[in-house]
TIVOKE-141122 format. One line per 3 residues: number of its first residue (from 0); their letters; for each residue x, y, z of C-alpha. Coordinates in steps of 0.05 Angstrom, whole numbers. Each point is the difference from the previous one (the first is absolute). Layout:
<sites>
NUM	A	X Y Z | ...
</sites>
This chain:
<sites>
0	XXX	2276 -1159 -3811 | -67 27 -11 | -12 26 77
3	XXX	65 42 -11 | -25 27 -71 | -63 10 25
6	XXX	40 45 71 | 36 35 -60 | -59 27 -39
9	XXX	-39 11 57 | -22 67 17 | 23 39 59
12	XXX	-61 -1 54 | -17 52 43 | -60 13 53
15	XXX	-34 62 37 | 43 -18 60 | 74 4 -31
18	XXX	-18 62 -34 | -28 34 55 | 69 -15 37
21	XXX	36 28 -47 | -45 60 -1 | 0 -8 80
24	XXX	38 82 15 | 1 17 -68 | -23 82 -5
27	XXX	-65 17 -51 | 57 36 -46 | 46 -74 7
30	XXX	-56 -48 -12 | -17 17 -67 | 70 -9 -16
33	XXX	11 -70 43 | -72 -13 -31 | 30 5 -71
36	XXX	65 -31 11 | -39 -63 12 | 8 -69 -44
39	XXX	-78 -25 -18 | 28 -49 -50 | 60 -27 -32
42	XXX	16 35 -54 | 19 -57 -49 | -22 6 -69
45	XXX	-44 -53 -28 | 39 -30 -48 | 54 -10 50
48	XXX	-53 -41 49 | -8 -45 -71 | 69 -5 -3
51	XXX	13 -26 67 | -55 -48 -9 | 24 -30 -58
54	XXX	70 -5 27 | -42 -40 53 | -27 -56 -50
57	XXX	68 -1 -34 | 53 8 47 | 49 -63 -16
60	XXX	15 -2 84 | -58 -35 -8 | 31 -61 -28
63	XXX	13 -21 63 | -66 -15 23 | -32 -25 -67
66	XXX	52 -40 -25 | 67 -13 45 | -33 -13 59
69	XXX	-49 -50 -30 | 58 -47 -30 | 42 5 69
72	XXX	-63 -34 29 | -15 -41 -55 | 70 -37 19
75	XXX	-18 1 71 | -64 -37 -28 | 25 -46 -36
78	XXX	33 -26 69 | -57 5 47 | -41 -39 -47
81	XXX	44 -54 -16 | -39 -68 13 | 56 -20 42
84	XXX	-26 48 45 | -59 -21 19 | -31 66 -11
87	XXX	-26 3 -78 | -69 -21 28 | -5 54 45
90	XXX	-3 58 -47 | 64 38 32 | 51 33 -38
93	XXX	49 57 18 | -33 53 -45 | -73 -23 29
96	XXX	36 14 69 | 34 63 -13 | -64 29 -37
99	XXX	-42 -16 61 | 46 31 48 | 7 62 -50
102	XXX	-76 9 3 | -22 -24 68 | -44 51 52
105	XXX	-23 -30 56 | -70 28 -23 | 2 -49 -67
108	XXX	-13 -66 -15 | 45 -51 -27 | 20 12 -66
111	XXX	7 -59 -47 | 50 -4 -60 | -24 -31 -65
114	XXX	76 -23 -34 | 1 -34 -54 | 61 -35 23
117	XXX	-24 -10 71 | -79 -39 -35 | 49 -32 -53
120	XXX	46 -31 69 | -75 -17 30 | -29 -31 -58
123	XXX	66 -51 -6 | -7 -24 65 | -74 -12 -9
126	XXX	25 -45 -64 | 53 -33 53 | -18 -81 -7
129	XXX	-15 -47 65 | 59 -17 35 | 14 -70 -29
132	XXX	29 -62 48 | -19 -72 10 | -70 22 44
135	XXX	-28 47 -59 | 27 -62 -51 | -45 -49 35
138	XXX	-60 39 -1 | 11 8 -78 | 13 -74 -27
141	XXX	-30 -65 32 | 40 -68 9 | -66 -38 -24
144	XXX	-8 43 -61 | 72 -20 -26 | -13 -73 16
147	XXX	-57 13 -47 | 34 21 -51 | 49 -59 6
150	XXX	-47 -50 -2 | -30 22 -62 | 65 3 -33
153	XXX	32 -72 24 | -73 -42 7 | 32 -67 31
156	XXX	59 12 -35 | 69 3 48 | 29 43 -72
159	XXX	-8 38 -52 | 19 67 -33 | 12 69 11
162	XXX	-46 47 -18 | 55 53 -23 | 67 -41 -2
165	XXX	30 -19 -74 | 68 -34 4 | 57 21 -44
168	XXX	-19 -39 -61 | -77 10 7 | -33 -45 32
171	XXX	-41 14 65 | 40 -9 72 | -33 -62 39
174	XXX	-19 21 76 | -14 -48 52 | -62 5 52
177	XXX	51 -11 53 | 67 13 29 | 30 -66 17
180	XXX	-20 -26 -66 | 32 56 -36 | 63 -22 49
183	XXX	-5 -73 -24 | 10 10 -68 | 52 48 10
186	XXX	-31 71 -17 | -12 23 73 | -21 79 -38
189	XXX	-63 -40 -48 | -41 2 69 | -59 30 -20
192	XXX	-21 74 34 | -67 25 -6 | 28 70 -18
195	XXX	-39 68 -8 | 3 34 -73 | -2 66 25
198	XXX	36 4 69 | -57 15 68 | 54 55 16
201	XXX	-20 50 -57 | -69 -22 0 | 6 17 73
204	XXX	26 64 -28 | -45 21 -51 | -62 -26 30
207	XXX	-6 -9 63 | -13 79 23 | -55 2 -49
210	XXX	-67 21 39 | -39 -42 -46 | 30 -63 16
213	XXX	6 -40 56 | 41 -66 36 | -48 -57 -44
216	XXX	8 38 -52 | 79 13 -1 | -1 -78 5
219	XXX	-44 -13 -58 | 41 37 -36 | 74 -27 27
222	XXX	-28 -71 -9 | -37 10 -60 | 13 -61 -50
225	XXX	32 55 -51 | 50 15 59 | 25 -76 13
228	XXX	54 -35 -29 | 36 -65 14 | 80 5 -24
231	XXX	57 -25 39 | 22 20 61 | 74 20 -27
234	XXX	-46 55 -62 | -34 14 64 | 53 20 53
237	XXX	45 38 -55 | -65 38 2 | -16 16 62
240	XXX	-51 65 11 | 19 20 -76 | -34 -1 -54
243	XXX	17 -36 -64 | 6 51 -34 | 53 36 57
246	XXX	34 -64 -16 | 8 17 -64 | 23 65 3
249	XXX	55 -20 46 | 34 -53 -35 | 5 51 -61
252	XXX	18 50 44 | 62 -43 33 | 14 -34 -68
255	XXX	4 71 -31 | 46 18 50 | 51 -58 -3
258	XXX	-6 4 -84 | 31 74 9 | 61 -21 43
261	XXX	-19 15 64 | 8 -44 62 | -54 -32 31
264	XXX	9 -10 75 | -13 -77 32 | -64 20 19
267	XXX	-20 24 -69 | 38 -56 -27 | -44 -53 45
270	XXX	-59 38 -12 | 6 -6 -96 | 12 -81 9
273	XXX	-60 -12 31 | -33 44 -39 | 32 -28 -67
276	XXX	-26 -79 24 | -57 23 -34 | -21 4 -79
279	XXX	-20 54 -31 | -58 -41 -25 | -21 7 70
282	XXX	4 62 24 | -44 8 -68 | -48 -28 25
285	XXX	2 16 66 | -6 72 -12 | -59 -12 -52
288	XXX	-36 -31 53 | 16 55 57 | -26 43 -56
291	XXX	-69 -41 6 | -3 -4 77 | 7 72 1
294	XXX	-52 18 -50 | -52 -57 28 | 23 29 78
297	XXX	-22 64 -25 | -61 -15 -19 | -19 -38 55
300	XXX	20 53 51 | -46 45 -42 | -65 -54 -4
303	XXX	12 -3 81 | 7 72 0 | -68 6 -31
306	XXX	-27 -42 40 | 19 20 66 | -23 72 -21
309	XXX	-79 -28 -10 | -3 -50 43 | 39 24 60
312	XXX	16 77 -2 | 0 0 71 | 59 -38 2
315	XXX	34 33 -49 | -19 78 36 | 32 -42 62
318	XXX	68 -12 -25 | 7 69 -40 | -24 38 69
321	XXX	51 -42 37 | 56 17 -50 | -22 71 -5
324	XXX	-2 1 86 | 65 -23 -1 | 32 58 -48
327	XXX	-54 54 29 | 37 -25 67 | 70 19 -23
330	XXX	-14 69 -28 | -45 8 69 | 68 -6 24
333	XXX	24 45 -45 | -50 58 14 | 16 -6 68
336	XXX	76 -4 1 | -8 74 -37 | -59 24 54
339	XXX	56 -6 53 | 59 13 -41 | -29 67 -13
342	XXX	-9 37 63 | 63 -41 22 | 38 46 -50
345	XXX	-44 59 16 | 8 6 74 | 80 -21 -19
348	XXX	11 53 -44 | -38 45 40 | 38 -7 58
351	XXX	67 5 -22 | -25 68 -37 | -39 28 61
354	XXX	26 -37 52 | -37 -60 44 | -32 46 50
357	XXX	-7 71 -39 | -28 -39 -58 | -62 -22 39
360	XXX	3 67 56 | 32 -60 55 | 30 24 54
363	XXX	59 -55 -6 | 21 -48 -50 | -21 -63 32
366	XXX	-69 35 1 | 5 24 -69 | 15 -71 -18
369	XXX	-64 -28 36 | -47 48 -39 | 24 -20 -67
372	XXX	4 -77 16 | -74 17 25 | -14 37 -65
375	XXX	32 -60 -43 | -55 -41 29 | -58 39 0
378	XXX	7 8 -70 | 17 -77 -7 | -56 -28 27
381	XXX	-42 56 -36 | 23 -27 -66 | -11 -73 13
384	XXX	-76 7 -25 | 28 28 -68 | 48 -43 -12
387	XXX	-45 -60 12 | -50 35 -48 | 58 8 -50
390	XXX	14 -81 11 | -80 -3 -21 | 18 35 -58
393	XXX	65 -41 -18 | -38 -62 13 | -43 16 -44
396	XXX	44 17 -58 | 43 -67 12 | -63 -42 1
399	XXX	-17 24 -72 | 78 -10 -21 | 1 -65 25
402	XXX	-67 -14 -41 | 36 26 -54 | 61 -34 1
405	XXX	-36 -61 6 | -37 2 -65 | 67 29 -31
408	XXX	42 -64 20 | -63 -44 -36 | -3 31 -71
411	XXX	43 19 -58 | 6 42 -68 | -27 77 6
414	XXX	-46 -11 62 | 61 -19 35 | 38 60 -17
417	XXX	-50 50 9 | -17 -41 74 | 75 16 8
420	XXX	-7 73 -14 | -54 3 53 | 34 -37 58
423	XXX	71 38 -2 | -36 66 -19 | -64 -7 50
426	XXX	26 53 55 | 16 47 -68 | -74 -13 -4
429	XXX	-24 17 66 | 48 60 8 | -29 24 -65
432	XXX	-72 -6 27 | 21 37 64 | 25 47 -46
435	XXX	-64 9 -41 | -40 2 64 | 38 65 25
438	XXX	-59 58 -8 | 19 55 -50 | 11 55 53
441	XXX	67 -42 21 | 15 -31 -68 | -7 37 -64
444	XXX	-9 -50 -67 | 66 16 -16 | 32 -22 59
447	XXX	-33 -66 7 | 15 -17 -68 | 73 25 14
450	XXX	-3 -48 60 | -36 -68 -22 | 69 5 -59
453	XXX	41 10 41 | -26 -60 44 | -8 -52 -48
456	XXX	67 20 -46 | 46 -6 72 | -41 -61 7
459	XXX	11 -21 -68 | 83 16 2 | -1 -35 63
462	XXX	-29 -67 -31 | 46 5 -66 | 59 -1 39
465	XXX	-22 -64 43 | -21 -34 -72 | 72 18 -38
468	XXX	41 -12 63 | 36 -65 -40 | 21 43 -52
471	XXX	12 70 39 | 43 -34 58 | 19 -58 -35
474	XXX	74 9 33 | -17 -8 73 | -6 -61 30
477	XXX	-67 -27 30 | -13 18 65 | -5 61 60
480	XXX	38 45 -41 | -25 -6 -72 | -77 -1 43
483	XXX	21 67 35 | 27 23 -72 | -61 -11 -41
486	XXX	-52 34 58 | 49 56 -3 | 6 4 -68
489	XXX	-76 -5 -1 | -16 56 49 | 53 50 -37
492	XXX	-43 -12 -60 | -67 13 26 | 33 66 24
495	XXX	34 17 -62 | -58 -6 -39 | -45 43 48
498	XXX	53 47 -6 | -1 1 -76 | -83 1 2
501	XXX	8 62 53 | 50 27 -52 | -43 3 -54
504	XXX	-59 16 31 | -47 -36 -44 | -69 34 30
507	XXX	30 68 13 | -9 -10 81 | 70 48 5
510	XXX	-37 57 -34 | -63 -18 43 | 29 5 58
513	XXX	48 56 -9 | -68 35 -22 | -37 -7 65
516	XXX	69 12 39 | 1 63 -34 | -75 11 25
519	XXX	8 -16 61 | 67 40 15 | -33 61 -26
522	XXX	-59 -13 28 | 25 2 59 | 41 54 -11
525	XXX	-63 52 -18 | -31 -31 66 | 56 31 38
528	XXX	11 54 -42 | -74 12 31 | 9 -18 67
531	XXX	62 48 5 | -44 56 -28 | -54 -12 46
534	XXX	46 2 62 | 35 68 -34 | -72 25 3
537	XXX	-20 -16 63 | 68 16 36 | 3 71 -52
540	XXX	-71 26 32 | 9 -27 69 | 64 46 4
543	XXX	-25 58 -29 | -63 -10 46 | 50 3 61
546	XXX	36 59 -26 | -64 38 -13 | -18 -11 65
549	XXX	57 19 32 | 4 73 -42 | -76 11 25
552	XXX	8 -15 71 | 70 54 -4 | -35 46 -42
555	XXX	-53 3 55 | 45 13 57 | 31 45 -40
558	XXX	-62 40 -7 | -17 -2 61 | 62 23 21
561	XXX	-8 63 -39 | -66 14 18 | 25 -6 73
564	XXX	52 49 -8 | 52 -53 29 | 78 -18 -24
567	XXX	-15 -37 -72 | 69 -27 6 | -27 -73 28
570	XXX	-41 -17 -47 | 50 29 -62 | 51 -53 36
573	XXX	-50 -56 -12 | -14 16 -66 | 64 2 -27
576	XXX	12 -64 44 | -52 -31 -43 | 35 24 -63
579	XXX	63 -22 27 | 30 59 -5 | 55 35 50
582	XXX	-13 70 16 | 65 40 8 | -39 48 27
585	XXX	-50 -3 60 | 1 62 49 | -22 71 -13
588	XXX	68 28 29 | 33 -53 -57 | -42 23 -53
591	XXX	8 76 15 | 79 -15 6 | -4 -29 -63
594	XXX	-42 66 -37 | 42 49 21 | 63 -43 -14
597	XXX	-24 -18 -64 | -10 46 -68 | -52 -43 -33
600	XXX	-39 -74 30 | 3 -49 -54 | -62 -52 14
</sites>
């Protein structure tokens, strides 16, 4: 849009060598006339020049391109990046692909998108936990340290009683030390199991990425005496990788759903009599003490924490470089999907526009196909070296988010939040420094300030949607379609609100700029205004130098003529040749014919 605004307010441009053309057999009494019959500027008034430019900044066609297109990709988005995928890790997105392929020139670097949507895709698969089975199980929790724990509970003793279990009418649930005895007197489920308060699965899950800890201490903190409990093994297998409390929550959510009439299905049905076997007493206490373990795991994972960081900060640089290598390695992937993507397109688009060979001046198409295949690659291999010094960068940026995350999964209260703020808002952060780094002479105040809002309030409507999702798509269903819903919910939002912020202009940028497009499109309309007068000039003289020169060198001949006493006739001829002008006249017999036929000569 603004290459054709800028074609329509251009001014006409003209050189010495055009206007001489036209001049080219043009008579001294024609030229002055072909001479002012020329165009040496547009005449537009000024105010209609304004006009046009403001129609520029404010034509509504443009709605397309700041707002329509933006949400059409924004859906596309939320497909490409659904974790299902495999590719929210690598930093691609349709608009991040369509923008690149928009802007690329074989004589540019790669360009890199900073999406809020994209970071906030990246930053939840840095937060993905371990992969949990039995191998990562046994290098959390130790046979010997459960042994431990029942051996300090029993003593000699072949019974005793749970630590969590109250019967019906009170009293505690006896456990035995073993199964056959349990068998012999006829309660097979009071065999003891050395159970774990707060299941290695979530502590799996909430610790085990954290750069400041490592395998010993994950296990100190699974097998911590706060974390073991001995019940029986039927309180135990009804519980299974749940929690207590997740226990609780289901037996009121199944008994609320039988109390208003609906029908439980066998499983369901199965699944509220076991749970129902036990008292309420003891999921009382049961949940008090996962309340404990949870608390006390805490605070252990944070003492460990601390003392990994002082003692061994090698270590701990070692696991958040090898996390941060591992992302840094999917968005290398990333970077260079787009490097070939791009001239892919290009030389695509190119072709079917220009043709295969005439596109690239080939002779034939298999030719023509060879060149740009060769071209691809040039440029390919010439953009490894940045992309591996953009991986540099990104590995950088995820080391220092994985730093942060870690001390964000070990404290609470206001640090916590404002950790949280950091970590989903950190490439807000850097894009606003990159901003702020621009020099003046390509960013004005204005426009950075314009820009870092507009950053951080996309990034911000991004993150509110991911944080209200339960109560904005509370209707769908869990799963690939409520995921694709809420990342394409979340990427319309960003771009509504950068539409609103453009909108309003808060900083004035829209008058800025339509000021200096308004300098610069007269500007360069008084430069060719100038131009065109110095070619009028130049081309003005240079003809009237050849006509002058032509009149002396007849005038001479015509003197000389005279003075001769020879026929004058020739070198009248020429002269009115020069004039252009056709002589009706041009023998003496002619002209006496015509004086003695003729009352009166009218010149």
């Amino acid at each position: 849009m603004e290459q054709n605004s800028a074609d329509n307010l251009a001014q006409p441009a003209l050189t010495s060598e055009a206007l001489l053309a036209q001049l080219s057999g043009t008579s001294p009494l024609q030229a002055s006339s072909v001479l002012i019959n020329l165009e040496l500027y547009e005449q537009r008034e000024s105010l209609q020049v304004l006009e046009s430019v403001y129609q520029e900044f404010d034509s509504k066609s443009s709605l397309m391109d700041e707002l329509l297109k933006p949400v059409a990709l924004s859906v596309l988005d939320g497909i490409i990046s659904h974790k299902d995928l495999k590719l929210n890790r690598t930093g691609l997105s349709a608009s991040r692909v369509w923008n690149e392929v928009q802007q690329f020139d074989y004589g540019e670097g790669t360009t890199l998108s900073n999406d809020a949507t994209q970071s906030r895709h990246q930053l939840d698969a840095l937060r993905t936990p371990r992969d949990y089975d039995d191998k990562v199980r046994a290098t959390m929790t130790k046979e010997s340290n459960r042994e431990r724990h029942k051996q300090s509970h029993f003593g000699t003793a072949a019974q005793g009683y749970s630590d969590l279990e109250v019967n019906q009418d009170g009293s505690r649930v006896r456990v035995y030390r073993k199964q056959d005895r349990a068998m012999e007197v006829g309660s097979y489920w009071r065999a003891v199991d050395t159970d774990h308060v707060v299941p290695v699965k979530q502590i799996n899950d909430r610790y085990a990425n954290n750069a400041f800890l490592n395998d010993a201490d994950m296990v100190a903190i699974t097998d911590g005496e706060f974390n073991l409990v001995e019940i029986s093994n039927r309180f135990n297998r009804s519980k299974g990788d749940s929690s207590f409390s997740d226990m609780v929550a289901e037996k009121r959510q199944l008994e609320a759903k039988q109390a208003g009439g609906a029908r439980l299905s066998a499983k369901e049905r199965s699944r509220l009599a076991k749970l129902t076997l036990n008292s309420d007493d003891t999921y009382d206490a049961a949940v008090e003490k996962q309340h404990q373990a949870e608390r006390a795991i805490h605070a252990k994972a944070q003492q460990q924490a601390l003392k990994n960081l002082k003692e061994n900060g090698l270590e701990v640089g070692t696991k958040a470089g090898i996390q941060a290598g591992e992302q840094s390695a999917y968005q290398a992937m990333g970077h260079g999907i787009i490097a070939l993507i791009k001239p892919l397109l290009h030389e695509l688009m190119d072709a079917v526009r220009h043709g295969f060979a005439e596109g690239v001046g080939a002779e034939s198409a298999t030719e023509g196909l060879k060149l740009r295949v060769s071209r691809v690659m040039r440029y390919f291999v010439r953009e490894v070296l940045p992309t591996l010094k953009q991986g540099i960068k990104d590995l950088i940026n995820n080391f220092v988010k994985i730093l942060i995350e870690g001390v964000l999964g070990l404290v609470t209260g206001m640090f916590k939040t404002v950790l949280k703020v950091i970590s989903e808002g950190f490439s807000a952060l850097v894009g606003a420094g990159k901003i702020l780094m621009q020099p003046d002479s390509a960013m004005s105040r204005a426009q950075k300030a314009d820009a870092i809002v507009k950053l951080f309030a996309a990034t911000a409507a991004s993150f509110v949607v991911f944080y209200f999702e339960s109560s904005i798509l509370a209707a769908l269903p869990k799963g690939f379609i409520k995921d694709i819903a809420l990342s394409t919910l979340s990427g319309v939002a960003s771009v509504v609100v950068v539409y609103l912020l453009n909108q309003a202009d808060l900083f004035s940028t829209k008058a800025e700029l339509r000021s200096r497009r308004v300098a610069e499109i007269f500007e360069h309309r008084v430069k060719q205004i100038k131009l065109n007068t110095d070619a009028f000039e130049t081309a003005a003289v240079t003809k009237l130098a050849q006509d002058k020169l032509a009149f002396m060198a007849i005038s001479e001949r015509m003197q000389g003529l005279i003075e001769a006493d020879e026929d004058v006739n020739p070198a009248v001829e020429q002269l009115a040749r020069s004039f252009n002008i056709e002589l009706s006249v041009k023998e003496t017999d002619e002209f006496l014919n015509l004086l003695e036929s003729s009352d009166a000569l009218l010149v």
